[in-house]
N, C-alpha and C positions, 0 to 999 in steps of 0.2 A: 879595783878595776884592772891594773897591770894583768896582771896573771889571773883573775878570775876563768874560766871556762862555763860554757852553757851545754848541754847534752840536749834531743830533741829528737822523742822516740824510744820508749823504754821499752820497746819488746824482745822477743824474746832473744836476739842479738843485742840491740842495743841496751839492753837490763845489762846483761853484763859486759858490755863494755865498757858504761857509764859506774859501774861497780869499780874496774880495773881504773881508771880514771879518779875516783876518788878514792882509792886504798893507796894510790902512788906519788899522786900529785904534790903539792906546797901543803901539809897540815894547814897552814894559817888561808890559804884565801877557799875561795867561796867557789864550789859548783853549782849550779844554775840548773834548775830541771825542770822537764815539759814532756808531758805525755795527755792524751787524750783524755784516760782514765785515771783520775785524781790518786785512787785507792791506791795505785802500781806509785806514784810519787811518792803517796807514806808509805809504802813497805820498803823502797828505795830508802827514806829515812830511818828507818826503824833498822835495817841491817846494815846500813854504809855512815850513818851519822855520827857513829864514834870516831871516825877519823879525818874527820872536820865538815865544817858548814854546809851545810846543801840546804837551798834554795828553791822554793816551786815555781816557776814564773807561771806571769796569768796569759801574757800571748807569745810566739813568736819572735815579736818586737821587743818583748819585754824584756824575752831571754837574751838577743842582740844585746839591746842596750844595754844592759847588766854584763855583758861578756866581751873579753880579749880577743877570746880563740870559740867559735861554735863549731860542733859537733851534730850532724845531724843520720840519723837511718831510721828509713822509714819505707811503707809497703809497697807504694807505686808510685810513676810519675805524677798523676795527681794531686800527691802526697805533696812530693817533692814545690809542685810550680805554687801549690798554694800556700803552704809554709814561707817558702822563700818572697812568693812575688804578690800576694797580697796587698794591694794600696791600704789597707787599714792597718790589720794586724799582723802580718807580715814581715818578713827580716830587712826586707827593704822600705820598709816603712818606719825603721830607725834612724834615718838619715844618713847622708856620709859619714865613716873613719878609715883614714887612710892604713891604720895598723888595725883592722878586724879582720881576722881570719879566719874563711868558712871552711870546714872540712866534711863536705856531705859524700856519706858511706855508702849511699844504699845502693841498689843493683835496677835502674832506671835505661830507657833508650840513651842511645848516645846521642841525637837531637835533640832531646829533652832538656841534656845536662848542659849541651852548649849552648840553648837559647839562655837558661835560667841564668847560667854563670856568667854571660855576657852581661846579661840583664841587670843582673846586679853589680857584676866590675865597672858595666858604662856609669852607676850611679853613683859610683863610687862608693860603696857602702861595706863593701869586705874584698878579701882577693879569697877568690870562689878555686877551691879547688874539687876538683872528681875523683873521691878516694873510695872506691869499693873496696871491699872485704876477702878474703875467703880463706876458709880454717872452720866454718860448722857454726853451733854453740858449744862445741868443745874448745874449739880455738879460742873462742870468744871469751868463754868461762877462763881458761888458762893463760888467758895474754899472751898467745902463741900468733894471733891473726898473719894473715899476708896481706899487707896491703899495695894496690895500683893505684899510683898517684897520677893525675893528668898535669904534671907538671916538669919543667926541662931538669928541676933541679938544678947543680953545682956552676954548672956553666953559667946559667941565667941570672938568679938571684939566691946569694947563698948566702946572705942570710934570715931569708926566707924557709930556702931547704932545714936549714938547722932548725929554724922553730918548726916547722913542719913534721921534723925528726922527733923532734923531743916530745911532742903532743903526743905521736902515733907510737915511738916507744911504749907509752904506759899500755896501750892494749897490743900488741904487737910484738913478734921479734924485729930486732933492730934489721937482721941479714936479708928478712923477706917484707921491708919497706923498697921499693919499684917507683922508681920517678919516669913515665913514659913516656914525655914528649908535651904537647898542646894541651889544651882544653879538652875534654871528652877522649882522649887518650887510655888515660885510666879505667877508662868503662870500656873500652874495646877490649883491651888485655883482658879484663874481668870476664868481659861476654865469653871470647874465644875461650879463656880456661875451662869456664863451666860448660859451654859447647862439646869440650873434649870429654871433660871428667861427666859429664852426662849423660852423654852417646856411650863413654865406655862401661858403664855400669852396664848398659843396655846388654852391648856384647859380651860380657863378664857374667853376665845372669845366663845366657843361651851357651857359652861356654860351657862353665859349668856344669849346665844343669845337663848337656847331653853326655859330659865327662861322667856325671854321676851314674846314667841313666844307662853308660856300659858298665858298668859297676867298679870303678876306679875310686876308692875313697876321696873324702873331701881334706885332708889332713895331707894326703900323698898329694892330691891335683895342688894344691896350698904351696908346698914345697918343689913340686916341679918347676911351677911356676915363677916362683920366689927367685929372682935375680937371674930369668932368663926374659927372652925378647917381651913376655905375655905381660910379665909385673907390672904392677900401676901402682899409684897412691891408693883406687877404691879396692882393690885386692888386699891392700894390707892395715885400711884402715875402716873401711865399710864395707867388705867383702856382704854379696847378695844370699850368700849362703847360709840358712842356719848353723850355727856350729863352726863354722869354718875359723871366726875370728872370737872372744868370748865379749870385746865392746862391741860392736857391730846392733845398730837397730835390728839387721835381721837375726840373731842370736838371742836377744831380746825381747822377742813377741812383735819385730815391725814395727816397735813405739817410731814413735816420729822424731828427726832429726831436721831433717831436710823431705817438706814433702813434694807424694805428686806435684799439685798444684805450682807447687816455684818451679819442679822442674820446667813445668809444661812453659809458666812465665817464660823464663831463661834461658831456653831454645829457643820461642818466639823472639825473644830481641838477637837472638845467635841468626836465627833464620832470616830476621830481616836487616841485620846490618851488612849480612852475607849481603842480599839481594839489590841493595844501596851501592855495592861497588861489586855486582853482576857474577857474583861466586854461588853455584848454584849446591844446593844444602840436602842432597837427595836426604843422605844418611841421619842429618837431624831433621826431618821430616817422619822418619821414621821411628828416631826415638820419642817422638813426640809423640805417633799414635800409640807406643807402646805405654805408656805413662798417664795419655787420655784413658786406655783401657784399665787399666787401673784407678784412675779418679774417679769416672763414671761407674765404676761398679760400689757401692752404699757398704759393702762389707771392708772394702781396700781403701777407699776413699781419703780416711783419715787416719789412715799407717804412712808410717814411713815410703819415700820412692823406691826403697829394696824391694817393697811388697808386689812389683812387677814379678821376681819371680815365684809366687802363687800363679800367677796366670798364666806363667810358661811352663810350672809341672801341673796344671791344672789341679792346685791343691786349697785353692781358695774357700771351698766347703766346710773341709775339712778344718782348715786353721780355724774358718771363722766357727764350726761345731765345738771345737778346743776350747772356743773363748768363753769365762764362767756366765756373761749374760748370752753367750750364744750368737754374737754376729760384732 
């Protein structure tokens, strides 16, 4: 039970996080798993079970109770209050431990995060922290994450911070774990990131594409760019361009990494935490209709969110006549 861990949520972030978590962890104690879909817990056994015990649990509660430290990422707030706040099966429906600690990843409102973690701190049932993500499922895959913690860290309680550290090491680099203050802290930081890195894709696609459209190559605009004012993180690691980068979903036929639909999510909670403390969001407003037009269209829908720029060189035809079933 000391060092046991529970994971909660094995998609396609949390699959490999909870991978990175038991390739690293104590050999000898036990990870605890919970997903929806039974099949994804045996494949989780059948690829990560050679480096020690993993464990299906049957609920929520179960995972609790069996666990030191929980782990949880998962799709929406819904997710989040039912898992956690459950009177049956539920996390809090394992009764108080002054030493359980909850570490939930996912990318939820920030009033969501701080009714639940209250919820569950007033019960005394774990110390609830709000750790969002971000690094992709490459980050995820490669135990590269960054994580925003809603917690004071070293000042507060340090030795807290250190098990906190040591948990979030195993999927994460150690330099881009972020202790941000309160409760729901950590999802502010998270919101505003993707906020940025969202919007900028937007303008990185219109960029580009009119760089291209005077005929300036994509390889030269790359390098202009590259370590002047314009440079971003999605320029050099998700660049909208085909070609431009050779990992990049758009280089790759749009597969999906990060799609539409999250983005549209993760503006909405950018737009409305804005609107919660009266900062008005024209700009992510707009990348949000740009990324609607992209979901609502049945050819783009289920590409990656680079797949915006098809609809800004009006190539979406085309790519999708490319595709070998044709859409």
């Amino acid at each position: 039970m000391a060092t046991s861990i529970g994971f909660i949520g094995l998609g396609n972030m949390g699959y490999r996080m909870a991978g990175n978590v038991r390739t690293k962890m104590d050999p000898t104690s036990t990870l605890h798993i919970l997903d929806i879909d039974k099949s994804i817990c045996d494949r989780f056994i059948n690829e990560y079970g050679s480096f020690g015990s993993i464990k299906i649990g049957n609920s929520a509660k179960d995972i609790a109770q069996s666990s030191s430290t929980i782990i949880s990422m998962l799709p929406m707030d819904k997710h989040v209050s039912s898992v956690y706040l459950d009177p049956v099966n539920g996390i809090i429906a394992a009764g108080p431990d002054p030493d359980r600690l909850a570490l939930e990843c996912s990318t939820i409102s920030v009033p969501t995060a701080q009714a639940v973690g209250k919820e569950i701190m007033d019960a005394g049932v774990a110390h609830y922290v709000d750790t969002p993500v971000s690094g992709g499922i490459m980050g995820a895959g490669a135990g590269t994450l960054s994580f925003f913690c809603g917690f004071p860290g070293p000042a507060d309680r340090d030795d807290l911070t250190q098990r906190i550290k040591s948990i979030l090491d195993y999927m994460g680099a150690s330099e881009r774990i972020n202790f941000c203050g309160k409760l729901g802290n950590g999802l502010v930081s998270k919101i505003v990131n993707n906020y940025i890195g969202l919007s900028n894709l937007v303008i990185a696609s219109e960029g580009l594409s009119f760089g291209l459209r005077h005929g300036v190559d994509i390889q030269t605009l790359q390098q202009c760019i590259k370590g002047s004012s314009g440079d971003s993180w999605i320029l050099n690691n998700a660049s909208p361009a085909p070609g431009a980068i050779p990992k990049s979903p758009a280089t790759n036929g749009f597969r999906p990494g990060f799609t539409n639909a999250l983005c549209i999510k993760d503006l909405t909670l950018g737009v409305e935490a804005a609107k919660e403390v009266g900062i008005p969001t024209k700009m992510g407003e707009l990348a949000i209709a740009r990324y609607k037009q992209s979901q609502d269209d049945p050819r783009t829908s289920g590409l990656d969110c680079s797949s915006i720029w098809l609809h800004i060189n009006d190539q979406v035809d085309a790519f999708a006549n490319s595709q070998p079933n044709g859409h």
